[in-house]
DRENDO-1510 file (C-alpha; in Angstrom, 1 decimal, always signed):
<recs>
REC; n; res; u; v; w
REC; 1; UNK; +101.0; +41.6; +156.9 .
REC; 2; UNK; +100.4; +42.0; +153.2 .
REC; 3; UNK; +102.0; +45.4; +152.1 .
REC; 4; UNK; +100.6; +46.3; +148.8 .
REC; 5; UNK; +103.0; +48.2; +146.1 .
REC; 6; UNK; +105.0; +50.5; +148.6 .
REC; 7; UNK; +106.6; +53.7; +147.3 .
REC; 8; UNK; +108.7; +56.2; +148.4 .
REC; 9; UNK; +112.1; +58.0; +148.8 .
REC; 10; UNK; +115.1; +55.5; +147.7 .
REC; 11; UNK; +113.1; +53.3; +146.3 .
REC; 12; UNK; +114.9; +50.5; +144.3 .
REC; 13; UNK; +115.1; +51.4; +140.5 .
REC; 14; UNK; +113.6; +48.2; +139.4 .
REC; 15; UNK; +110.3; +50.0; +140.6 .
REC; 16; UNK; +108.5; +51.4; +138.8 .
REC; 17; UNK; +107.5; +54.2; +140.4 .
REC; 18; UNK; +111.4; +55.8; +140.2 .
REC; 19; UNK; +112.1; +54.4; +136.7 .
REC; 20; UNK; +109.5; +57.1; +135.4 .
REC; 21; UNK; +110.1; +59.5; +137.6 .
REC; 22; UNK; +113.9; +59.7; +137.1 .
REC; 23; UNK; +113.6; +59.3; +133.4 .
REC; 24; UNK; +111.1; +62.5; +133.6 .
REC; 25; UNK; +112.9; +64.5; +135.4 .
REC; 26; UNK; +116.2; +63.7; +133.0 .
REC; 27; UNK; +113.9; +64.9; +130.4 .
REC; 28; UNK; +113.5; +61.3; +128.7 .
REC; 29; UNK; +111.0; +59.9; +126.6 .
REC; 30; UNK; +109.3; +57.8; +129.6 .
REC; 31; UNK; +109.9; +53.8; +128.9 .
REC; 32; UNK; +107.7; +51.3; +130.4 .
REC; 33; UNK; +106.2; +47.8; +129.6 .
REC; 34; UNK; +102.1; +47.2; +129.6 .
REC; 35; UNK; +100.5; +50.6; +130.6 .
REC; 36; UNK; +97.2; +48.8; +131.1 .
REC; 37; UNK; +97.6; +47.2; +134.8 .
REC; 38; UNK; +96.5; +48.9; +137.9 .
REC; 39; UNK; +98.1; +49.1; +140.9 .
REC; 40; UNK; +97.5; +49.7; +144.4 .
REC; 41; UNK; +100.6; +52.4; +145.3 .
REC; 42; UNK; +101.0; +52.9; +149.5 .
REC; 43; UNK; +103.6; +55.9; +150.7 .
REC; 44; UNK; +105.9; +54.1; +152.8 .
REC; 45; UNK; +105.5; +56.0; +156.2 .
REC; 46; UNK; +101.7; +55.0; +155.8 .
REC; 47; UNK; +102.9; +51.0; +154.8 .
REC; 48; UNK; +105.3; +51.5; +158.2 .
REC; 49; UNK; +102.6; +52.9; +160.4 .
REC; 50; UNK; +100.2; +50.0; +159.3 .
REC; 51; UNK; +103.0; +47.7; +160.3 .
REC; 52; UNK; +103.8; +49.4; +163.8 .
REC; 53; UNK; +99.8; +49.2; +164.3 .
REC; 54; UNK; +99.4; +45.6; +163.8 .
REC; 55; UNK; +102.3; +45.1; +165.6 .
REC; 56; UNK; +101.0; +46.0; +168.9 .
REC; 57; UNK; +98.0; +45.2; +168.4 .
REC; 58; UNK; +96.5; +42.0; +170.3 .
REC; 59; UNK; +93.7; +41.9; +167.9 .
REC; 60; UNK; +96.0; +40.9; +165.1 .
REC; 61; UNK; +97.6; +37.3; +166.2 .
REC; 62; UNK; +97.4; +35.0; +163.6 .
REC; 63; UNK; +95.1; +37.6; +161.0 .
REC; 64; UNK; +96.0; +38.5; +157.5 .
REC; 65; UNK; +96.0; +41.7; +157.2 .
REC; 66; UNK; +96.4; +44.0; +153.8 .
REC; 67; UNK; +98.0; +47.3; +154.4 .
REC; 68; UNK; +97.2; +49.5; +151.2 .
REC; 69; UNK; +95.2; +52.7; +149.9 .
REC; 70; UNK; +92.5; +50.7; +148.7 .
REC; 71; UNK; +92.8; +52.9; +145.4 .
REC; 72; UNK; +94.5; +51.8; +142.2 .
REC; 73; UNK; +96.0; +53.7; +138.9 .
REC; 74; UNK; +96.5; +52.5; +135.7 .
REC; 75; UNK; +100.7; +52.4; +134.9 .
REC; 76; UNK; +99.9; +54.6; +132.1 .
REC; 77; UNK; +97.6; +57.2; +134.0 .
REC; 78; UNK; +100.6; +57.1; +136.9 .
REC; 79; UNK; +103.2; +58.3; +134.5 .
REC; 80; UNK; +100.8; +61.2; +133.3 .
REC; 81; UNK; +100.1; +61.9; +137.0 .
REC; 82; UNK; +103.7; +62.3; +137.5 .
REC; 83; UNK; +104.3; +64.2; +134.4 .
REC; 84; UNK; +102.0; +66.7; +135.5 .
REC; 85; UNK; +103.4; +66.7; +139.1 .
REC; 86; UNK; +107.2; +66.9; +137.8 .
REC; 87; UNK; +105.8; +69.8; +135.7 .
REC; 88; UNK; +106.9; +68.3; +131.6 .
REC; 89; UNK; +104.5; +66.8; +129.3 .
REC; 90; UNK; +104.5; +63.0; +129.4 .
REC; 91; UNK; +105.9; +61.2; +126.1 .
REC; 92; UNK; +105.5; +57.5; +126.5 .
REC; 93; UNK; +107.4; +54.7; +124.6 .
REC; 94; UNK; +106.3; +51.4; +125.1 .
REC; 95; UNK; +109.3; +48.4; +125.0 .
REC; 96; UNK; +109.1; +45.2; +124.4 .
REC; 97; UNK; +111.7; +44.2; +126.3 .
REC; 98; UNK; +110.1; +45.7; +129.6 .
REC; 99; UNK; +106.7; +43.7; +128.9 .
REC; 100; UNK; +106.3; +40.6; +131.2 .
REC; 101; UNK; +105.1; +37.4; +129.7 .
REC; 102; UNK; +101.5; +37.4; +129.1 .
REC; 103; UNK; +101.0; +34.6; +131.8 .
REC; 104; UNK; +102.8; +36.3; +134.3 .
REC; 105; UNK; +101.4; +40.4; +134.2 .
REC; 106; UNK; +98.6; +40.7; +137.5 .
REC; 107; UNK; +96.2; +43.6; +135.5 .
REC; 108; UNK; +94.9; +44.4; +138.3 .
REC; 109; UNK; +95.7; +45.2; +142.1 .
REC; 110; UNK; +93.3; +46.9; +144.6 .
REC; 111; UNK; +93.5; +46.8; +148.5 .
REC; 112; UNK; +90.8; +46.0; +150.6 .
REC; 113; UNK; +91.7; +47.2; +153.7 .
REC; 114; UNK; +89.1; +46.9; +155.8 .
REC; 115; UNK; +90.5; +44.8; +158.2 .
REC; 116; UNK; +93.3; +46.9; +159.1 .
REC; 117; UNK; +90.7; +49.2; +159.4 .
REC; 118; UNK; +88.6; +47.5; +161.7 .
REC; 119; UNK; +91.2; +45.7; +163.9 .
REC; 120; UNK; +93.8; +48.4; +164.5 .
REC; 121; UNK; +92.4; +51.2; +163.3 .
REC; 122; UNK; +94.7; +52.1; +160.2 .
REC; 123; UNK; +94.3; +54.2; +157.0 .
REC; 124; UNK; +96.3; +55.6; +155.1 .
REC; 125; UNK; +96.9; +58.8; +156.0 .
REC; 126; UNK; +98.9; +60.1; +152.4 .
REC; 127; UNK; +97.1; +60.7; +149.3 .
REC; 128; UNK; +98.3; +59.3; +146.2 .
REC; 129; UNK; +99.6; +63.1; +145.0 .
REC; 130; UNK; +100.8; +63.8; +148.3 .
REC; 131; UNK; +103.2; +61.0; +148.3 .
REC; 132; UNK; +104.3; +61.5; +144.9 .
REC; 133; UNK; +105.5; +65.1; +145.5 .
REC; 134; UNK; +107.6; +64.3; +148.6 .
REC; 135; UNK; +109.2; +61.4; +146.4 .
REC; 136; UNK; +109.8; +63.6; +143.7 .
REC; 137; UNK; +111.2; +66.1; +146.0 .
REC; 138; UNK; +113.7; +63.0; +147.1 .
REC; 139; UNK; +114.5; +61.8; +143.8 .
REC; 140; UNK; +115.2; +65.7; +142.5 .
REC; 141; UNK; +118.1; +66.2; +145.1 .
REC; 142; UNK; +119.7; +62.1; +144.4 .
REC; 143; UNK; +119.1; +61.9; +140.6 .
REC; 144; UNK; +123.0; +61.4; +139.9 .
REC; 145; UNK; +122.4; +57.7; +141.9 .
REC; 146; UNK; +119.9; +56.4; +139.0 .
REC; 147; UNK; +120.9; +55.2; +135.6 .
REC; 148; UNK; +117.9; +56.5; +133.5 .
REC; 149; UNK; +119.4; +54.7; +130.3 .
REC; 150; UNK; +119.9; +51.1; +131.6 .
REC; 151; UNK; +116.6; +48.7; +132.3 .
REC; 152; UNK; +116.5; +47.3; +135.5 .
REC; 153; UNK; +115.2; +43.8; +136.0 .
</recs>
């Protein structure tokens, strides 16, 4: 199973999914690295379903299978989606210190999940929004349990 950028409530704030969310909703200048990469963002009772699928599945022995949206989002245009969803207007600083070497950033992730499609019958069954608004509804009620000022690596 290849899981592909999984997001949800309690999320790790190394991701960064809840490092612009909680910095958002503590009314912070939002502080990311390149805004330029896409990603491939899967709500994590979709990612868990996929899982539980494939896992009783006989169809799956010895595949690989990708478990994602199959839709991708810049970082930048994700932290303007979420501004918009929190309900504040998006003011993004760009840090040095959070950009990854240049050998190292991936600019681009995208599922193809036809497989899982095809074997086991899985999609996701959360859009992009939809997800986002039940882990901002999470993140609203445990805000206090995220530093917002301190980078995590």
């Amino acid at each position: 199973m290849r899981p592909f950028n999984t997001y949800g409530p309690r999320q790790s704030a190394r991701a960064v999914i809840p490092t612009i969310i909680t910095q958002l909703l503590k009314g912070q200048k939002v502080k990311l690295g390149n805004l330029s990469p896409t990603r491939d963002f899967n709500f994590v009772e979709d990612t868990v379903d996929g899982f539980i699928a494939a896992g009783f599945s006989p169809d799956t022995v010895g595949e690989v299978i990708n478990i994602g949206s199959g839709r991708e989002i810049s970082i930048g245009e994700l932290a303007y989606q979420l501004g918009k969803l929190v309900g504040v207007e998006v003011s993004i600083e760009q840090e040095t210190l959070r950009l990854r070497p240049k050998a190292s950033e991936v600019e681009r992730l995208c599922c193809n999940n036809s497989k899982a499609r095809r074997l086991v019958s899985w999609q996701p069954k959360y859009s992009l929004a939809d997800g986002l608004k039940i882990t901002i509804e999470w993140f609203e009620k445990y805000l206090g349990l995220y530093k917002t000022d301190q980078y995590n690596v």
